[in-house]
ROTIKOL-25232 format. One record per residue (C-alpha): x, y, z; residue in one letter. Coordinates in steps of 0.1 Angstrom, whole numbers, padded with zeros to 4 digits, always signed. Layout:
BEGIN
XYZA
...
//
This chain:
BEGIN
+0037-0326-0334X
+0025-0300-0358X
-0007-0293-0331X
+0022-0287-0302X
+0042-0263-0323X
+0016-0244-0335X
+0002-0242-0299X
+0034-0230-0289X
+0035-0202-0315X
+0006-0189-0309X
+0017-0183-0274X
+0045-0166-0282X
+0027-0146-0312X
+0004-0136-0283X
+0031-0119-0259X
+0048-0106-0289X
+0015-0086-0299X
+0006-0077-0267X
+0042-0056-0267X
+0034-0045-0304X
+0002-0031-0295X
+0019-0008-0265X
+0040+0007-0291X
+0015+0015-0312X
-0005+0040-0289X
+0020+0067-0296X
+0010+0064-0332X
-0029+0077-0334X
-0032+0108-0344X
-0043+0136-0323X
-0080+0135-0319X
-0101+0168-0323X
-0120+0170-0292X
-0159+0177-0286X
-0161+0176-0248X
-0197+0179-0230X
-0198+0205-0197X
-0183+0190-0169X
-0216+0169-0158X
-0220+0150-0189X
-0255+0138-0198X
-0255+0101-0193X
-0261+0071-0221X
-0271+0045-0205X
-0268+0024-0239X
-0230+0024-0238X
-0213-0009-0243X
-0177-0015-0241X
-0153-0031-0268X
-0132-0055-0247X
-0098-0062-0261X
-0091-0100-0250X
-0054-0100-0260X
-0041-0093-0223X
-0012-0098-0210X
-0006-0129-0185X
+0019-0144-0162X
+0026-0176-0161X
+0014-0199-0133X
+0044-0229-0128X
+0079-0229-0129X
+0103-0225-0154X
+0134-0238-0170X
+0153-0205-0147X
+0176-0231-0131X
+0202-0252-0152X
+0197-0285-0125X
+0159-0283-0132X
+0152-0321-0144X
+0144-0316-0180X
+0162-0279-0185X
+0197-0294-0191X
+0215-0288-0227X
+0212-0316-0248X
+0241-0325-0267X
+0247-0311-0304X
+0265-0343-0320X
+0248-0370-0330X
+0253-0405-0347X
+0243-0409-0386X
+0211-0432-0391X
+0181-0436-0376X
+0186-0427-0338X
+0204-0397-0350X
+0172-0384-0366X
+0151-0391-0340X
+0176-0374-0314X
+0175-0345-0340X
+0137-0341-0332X
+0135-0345-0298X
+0165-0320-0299X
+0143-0293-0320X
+0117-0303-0300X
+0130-0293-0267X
+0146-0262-0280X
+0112-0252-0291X
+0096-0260-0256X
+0123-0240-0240X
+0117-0208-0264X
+0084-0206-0258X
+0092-0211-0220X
+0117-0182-0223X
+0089-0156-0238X
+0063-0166-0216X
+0090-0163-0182X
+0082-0126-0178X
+0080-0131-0142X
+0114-0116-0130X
+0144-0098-0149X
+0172-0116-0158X
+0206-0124-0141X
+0193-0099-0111X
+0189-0104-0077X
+0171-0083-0047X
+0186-0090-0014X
+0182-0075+0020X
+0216-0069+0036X
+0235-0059+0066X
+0230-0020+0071X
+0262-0016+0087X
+0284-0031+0058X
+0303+0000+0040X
+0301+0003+0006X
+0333-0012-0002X
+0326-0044+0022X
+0294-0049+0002X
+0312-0043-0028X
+0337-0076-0015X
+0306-0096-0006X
+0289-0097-0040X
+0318-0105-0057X
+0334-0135-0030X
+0291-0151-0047X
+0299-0142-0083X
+0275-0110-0086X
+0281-0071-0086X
+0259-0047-0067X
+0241-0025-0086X
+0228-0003-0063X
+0219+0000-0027X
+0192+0016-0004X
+0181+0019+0034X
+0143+0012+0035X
+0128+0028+0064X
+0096+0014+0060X
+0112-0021+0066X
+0143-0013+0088X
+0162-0028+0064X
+0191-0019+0036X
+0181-0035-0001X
+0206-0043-0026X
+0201-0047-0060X
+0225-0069-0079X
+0238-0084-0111X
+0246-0122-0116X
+0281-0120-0135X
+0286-0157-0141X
+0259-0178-0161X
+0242-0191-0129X
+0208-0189-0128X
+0185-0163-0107X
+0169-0193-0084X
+0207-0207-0078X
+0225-0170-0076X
+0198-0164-0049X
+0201-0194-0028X
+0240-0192-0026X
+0239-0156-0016X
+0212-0161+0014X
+0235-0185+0027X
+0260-0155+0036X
+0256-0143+0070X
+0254-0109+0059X
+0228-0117+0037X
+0190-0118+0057X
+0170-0125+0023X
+0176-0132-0017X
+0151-0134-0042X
+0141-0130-0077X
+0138-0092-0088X
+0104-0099-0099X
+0089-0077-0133X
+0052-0061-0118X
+0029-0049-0151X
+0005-0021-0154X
-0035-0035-0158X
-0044-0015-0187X
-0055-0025-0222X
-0052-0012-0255X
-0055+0024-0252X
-0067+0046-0282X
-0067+0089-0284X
-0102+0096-0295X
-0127+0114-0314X
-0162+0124-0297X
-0177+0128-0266X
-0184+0097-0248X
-0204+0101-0213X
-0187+0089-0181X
-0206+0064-0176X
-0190+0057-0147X
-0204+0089-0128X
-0234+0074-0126X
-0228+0037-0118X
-0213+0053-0085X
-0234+0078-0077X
-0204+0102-0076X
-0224+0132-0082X
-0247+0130-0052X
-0214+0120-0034X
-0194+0149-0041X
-0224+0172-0027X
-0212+0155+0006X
-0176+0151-0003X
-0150+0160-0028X
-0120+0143-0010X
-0106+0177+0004X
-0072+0171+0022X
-0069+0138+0013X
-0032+0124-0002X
-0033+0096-0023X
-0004+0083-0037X
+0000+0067-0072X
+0028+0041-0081X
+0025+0043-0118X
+0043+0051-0149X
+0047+0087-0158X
+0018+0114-0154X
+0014+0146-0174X
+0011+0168-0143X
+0004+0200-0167X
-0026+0186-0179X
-0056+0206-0172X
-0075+0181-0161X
-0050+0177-0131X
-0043+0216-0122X
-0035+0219-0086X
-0040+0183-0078X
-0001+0176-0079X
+0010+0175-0041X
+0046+0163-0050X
+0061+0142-0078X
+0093+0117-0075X
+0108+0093-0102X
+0124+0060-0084X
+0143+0056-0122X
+0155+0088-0126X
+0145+0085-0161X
+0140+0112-0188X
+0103+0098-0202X
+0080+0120-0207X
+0046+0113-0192X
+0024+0079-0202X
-0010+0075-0211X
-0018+0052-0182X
-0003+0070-0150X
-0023+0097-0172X
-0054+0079-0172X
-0048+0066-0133X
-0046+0101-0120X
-0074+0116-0139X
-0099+0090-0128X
-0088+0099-0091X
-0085+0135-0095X
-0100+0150-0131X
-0119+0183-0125X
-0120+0200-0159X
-0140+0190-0185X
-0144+0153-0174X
-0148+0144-0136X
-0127+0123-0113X
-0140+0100-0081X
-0121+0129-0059X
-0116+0159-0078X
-0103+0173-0049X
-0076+0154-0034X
-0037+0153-0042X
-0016+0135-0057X
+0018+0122-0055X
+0028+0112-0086X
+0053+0085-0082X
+0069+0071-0110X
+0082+0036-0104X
+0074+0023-0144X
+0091+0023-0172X
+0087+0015-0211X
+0097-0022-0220X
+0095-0045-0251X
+0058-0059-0234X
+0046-0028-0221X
+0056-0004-0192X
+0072-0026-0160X
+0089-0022-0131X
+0106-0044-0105X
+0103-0056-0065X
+0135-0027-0059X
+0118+0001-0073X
+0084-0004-0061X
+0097-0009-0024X
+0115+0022-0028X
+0081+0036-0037X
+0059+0023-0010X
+0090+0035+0014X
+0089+0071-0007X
+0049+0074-0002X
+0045+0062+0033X
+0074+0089+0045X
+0055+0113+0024X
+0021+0119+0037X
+0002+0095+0017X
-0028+0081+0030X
-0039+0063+0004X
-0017+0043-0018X
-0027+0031-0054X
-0016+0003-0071X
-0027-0001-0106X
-0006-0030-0112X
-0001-0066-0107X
+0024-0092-0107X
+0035-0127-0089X
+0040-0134-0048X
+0067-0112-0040X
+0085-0119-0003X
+0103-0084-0004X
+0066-0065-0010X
+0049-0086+0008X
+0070-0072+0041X
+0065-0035+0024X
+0026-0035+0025X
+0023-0055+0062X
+0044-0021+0068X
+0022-0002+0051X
-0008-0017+0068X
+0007-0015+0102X
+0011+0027+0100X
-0030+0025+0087X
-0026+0035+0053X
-0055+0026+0028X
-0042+0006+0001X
-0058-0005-0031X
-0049-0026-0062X
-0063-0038-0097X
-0074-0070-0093X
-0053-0076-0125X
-0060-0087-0163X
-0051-0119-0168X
-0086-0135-0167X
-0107-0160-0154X
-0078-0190-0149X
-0052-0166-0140X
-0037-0173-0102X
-0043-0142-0079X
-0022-0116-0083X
-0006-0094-0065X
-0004-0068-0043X
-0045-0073-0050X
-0042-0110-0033X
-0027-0097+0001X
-0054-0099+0024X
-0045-0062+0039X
-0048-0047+0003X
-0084-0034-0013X
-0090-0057-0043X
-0112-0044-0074X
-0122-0062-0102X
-0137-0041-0131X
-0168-0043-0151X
-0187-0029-0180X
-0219-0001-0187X
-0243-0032-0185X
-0227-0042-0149X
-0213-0073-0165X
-0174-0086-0152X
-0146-0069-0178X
-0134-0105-0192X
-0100-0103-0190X
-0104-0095-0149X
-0090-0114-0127X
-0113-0130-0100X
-0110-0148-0065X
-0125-0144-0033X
-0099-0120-0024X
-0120-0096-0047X
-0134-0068-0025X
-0157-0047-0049X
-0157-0039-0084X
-0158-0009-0106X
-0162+0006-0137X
-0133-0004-0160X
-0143-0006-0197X
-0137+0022-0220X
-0133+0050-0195X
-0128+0080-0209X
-0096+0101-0192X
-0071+0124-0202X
-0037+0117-0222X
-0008+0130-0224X
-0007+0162-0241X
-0038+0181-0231X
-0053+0147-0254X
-0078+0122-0243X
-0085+0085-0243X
-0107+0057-0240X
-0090+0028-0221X
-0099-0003-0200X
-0085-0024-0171X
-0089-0032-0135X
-0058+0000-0135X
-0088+0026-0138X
-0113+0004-0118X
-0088+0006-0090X
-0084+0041-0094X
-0117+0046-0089X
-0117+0032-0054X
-0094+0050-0047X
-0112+0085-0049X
-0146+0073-0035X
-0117+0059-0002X
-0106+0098-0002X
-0144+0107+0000X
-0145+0086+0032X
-0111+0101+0048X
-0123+0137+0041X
-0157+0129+0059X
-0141+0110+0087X
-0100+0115+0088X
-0099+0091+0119X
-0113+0059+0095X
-0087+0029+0099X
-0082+0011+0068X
-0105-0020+0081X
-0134+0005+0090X
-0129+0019+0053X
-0131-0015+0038X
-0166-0029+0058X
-0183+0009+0041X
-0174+0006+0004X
-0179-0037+0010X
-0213-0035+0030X
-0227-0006+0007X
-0220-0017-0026X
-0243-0026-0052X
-0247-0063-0052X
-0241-0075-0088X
-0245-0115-0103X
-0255-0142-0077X
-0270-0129-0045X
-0244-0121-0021X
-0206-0120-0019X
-0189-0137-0052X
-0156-0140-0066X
-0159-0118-0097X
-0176-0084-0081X
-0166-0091-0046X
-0195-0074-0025X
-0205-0057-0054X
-0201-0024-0077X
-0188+0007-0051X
-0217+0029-0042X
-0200+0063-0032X
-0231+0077-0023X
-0241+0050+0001X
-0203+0049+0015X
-0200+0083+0021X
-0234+0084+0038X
-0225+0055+0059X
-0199+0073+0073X
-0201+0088+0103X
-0184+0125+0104X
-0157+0133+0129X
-0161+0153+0157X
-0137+0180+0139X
-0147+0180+0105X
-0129+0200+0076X
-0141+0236+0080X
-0161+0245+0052X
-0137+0275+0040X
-0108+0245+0039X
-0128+0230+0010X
-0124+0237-0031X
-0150+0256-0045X
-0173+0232-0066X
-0204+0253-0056X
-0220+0259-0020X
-0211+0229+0002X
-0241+0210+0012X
-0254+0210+0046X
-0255+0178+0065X
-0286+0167+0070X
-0299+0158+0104X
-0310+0124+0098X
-0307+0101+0070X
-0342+0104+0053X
-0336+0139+0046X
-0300+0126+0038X
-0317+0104+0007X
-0341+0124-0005X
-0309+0151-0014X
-0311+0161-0050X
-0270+0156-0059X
-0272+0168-0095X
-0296+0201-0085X
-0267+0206-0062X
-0244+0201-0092X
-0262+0226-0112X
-0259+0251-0086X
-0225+0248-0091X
-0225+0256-0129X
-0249+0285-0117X
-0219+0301-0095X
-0194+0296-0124X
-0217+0312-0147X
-0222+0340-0122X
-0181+0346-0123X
-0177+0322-0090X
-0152+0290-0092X
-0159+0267-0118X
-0142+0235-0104X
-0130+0216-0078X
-0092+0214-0066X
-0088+0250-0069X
-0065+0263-0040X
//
């Protein structure tokens, strides 16, 4: 007995601290900052502090339904003597089981439901049908990107979310019900710091030989994420558009921070596409366990980038089978938009996650300097290739830095060496894009395909050499200027034997001389 309860409250001390630890972030003082030139010399001998108290979700059902055998409310009278002791105990015992089941049921909010409903109801009709099934409707939206209308409602009597949902898809107006399931960001503790730590990341995927050949030029990629600090320097003119799905008055976050820098960072650090744009979407929100967001808002941000341009879409976070975004990115796949994920941070025994698991959707996993898995990734042979996610150094809100990790930054990642692709070859459909960055990446662990690194660690280099140009490529006076655009060579020998940082150091030569200094400029 005292084994089981002190199980049980160390799993609930561990979601607790997970929450405490997010709050704590906006505590560190502001570091004084050292920061090398924009091509940073390189440590090899880097090593990574991994920070194992993640957040996960929880595999098997809970005790969401009342007429769940074993969730019923036991009675609170009980006969003196003997059997009223022991039905005191199994009494505290169960209450105790069903607490720890309560803070470890992050999987959906509470006493709301997500339905799809008939488009041509009025809003006073709808109105009448949620509350004929005991609910009020919250809000309401037509979703292009599924051809539906999506309701979001609260439960206004005591029934449960599974039970609320199944009496309101038996209403003929009704086409689906579910859960409005919670989706976390795939971060770690984050910490503003002191120093000047090299990305080590630049050279585990060859970025600068693959921005002599690319840079990501006219390439959109959206990011679904919690607030970013579009003034920051580091994202000058990257910034296509930005949208909040809350309509909330937060100022920016350090992850949708960090996410965008990795992509886009052309400053004093260095992104995987310093020149692409962004749409900044928020669609996350601060919460008692860290920022979160649900299956309404997120469809209304797959539906907000896909009508926006977006050709990429990044998804730096992760949550349970969802039915409603599930239908979103087979949408999204069927209009050929590139989409990547975090593979997700609940380690090693954790079920796939998703939208990483959906067989349409780019999969990363993250690893470390010394090319070892990030422990608290999430593995599976859904995993398509991994990157660099272990203290990576990005920008913070506030003109501020940090030193992060997650398969969030990993993902991001991807996603710039994917807009290296699309400027080379615009015409790439998301299945082309996937067989480069798979077939050229750097195997890693047991020979061959695995379920912790996928193929292996993204080589950007070899992807964007083993794409093929289009027969209209980008003019070169359409590109930022990052130094004098490389030729293409004529073959792929001369192609190997390119020098990327000499062409990096020409660069620095031009700024020097009074010429642009960075990439993204416009």
């Amino acid at each position: 007995m005292k084994a089981f309860g002190a199980a049980l409250a160390a799993a609930v001390m561990l979601i607790w601290g997970a929450g405490e630890a997010v709050h704590a972030q906006a505590m560190m003082r502001t570091p004084s900052l050292n920061i090398a030139p924009r091509i940073p010399h390189i440590n090899p001998n880097i090593t990574g502090r991994v920070i194992t108290n993640v957040e996960r979700f929880p595999r098997g059902p809970g005790c969401g339904d009342a007429d769940r055998p074993g969730c019923s409310n036991p009675s609170s009278s009980f006969s003196d003597g003997e059997n009223g002791r022991k039905a005191l105990k199994q009494t505290r015992r169960d209450n105790l089981r069903r607490g720890a089941q309560g803070a470890l049921n992050l999987r959906y909010i509470p006493n709301e439901i997500v339905a799809e409903i008939d488009g041509s109801l009025s809003p006073a009709q709808a109105d009448e049908l949620a509350r004929r099934h005991g609910l009020a409707l919250l809000q309401s939206q037509t979703v292009p990107l599924i051809g539906g209308t999506i309701g979001l409602f609260r439960i206004t009597d005591r029934r449960s979310v599974g039970r609320a949902s199944r009496d309101f898809a038996t209403e003929s107006s009704v086409r689906s019900a579910q859960p409005n399931y919670r989706y976390a960001l795939q971060d770690q503790k984050a910490a503003l710091i002191e120093g000047d730590p090299a990305q080590y990341a630049l050279a585990k995927l060859r970025l600068p030989e693959a921005h002599t050949l690319a840079l990501g030029a006219n390439v959109t990629i959206a990011v679904i994420d919690s607030g970013i600090d579009v003034k920051h320097p580091e994202l000058a003119d990257s910034i296509a558009a930005s949208w909040d799905a809350l309509g909330s008055k937060e100022g920016p976050h350090l992850h949708g921070t960090g996410v965008a820098g990795a992509i886009v960072a052309h400053g004093r650090l260095m992104g995987s596409a310093p020149a692409a744009s962004i749409l900044a979407i928020r669609a996350f929100a601060a919460a008692q366990n860290g920022a979160e967001s649900t299956s309404f808002v997120i469809l209304r941000c797959l539906d907000y980038a896909a009508s926006h341009g977006a050709q990429i879409i990044n998804m730096s976070f992760a949550g349970p089978k969802d039915a409603m975004i599930e239908r979103g990115v087979a949408a999204i796949a069927a209009k050929g938009i590139v989409m990547v994920a975090a593979a997700g941070n609940a380690g090693a025994k954790s079920a796939p996650l998703y939208p990483a698991a959906n067989p349409a959707v780019i999969a990363v996993s993250g690893t470390d300097a010394q090319d070892r898995l990030f422990s608290a990734s999430n593995r599976g042979p859904y995993i398509a290739v991994a990157a660099p996610g272990v203290d990576i150094f990005l920008p913070a809100p506030g003109d501020k830095y940090q030193m992060t990790s997650g398969t969030s930054f990993s993902a991001a990642l991807v996603s710039g060496i994917a807009a290296l692709l699309l400027e080379r070859n615009p015409t790439l459909k998301p299945d082309d894009l996937r067989t480069i960055l798979t077939r050229t990446a750097r195997d890693l662990g047991a020979p061959g395909r695995d379920d912790l690194f996928g193929a292996g660690e993204a080589d950007a280099y070899a992807a964007v050499t083993a794409t093929a140009a289009a027969s209209s490529p980008v003019a070169a006076s359409d590109r930022p200027a990052m130094g004098e655009p490389a030729e293409k060579p004529s073959d792929q020998k001369e192609l190997e034997q390119r020098d990327g940082p000499t062409g990096r150091a020409l660069a620095s030569d031009k700024a020097a001389a009074g010429g642009a200094d960075r990439p993204g400029a416009r």
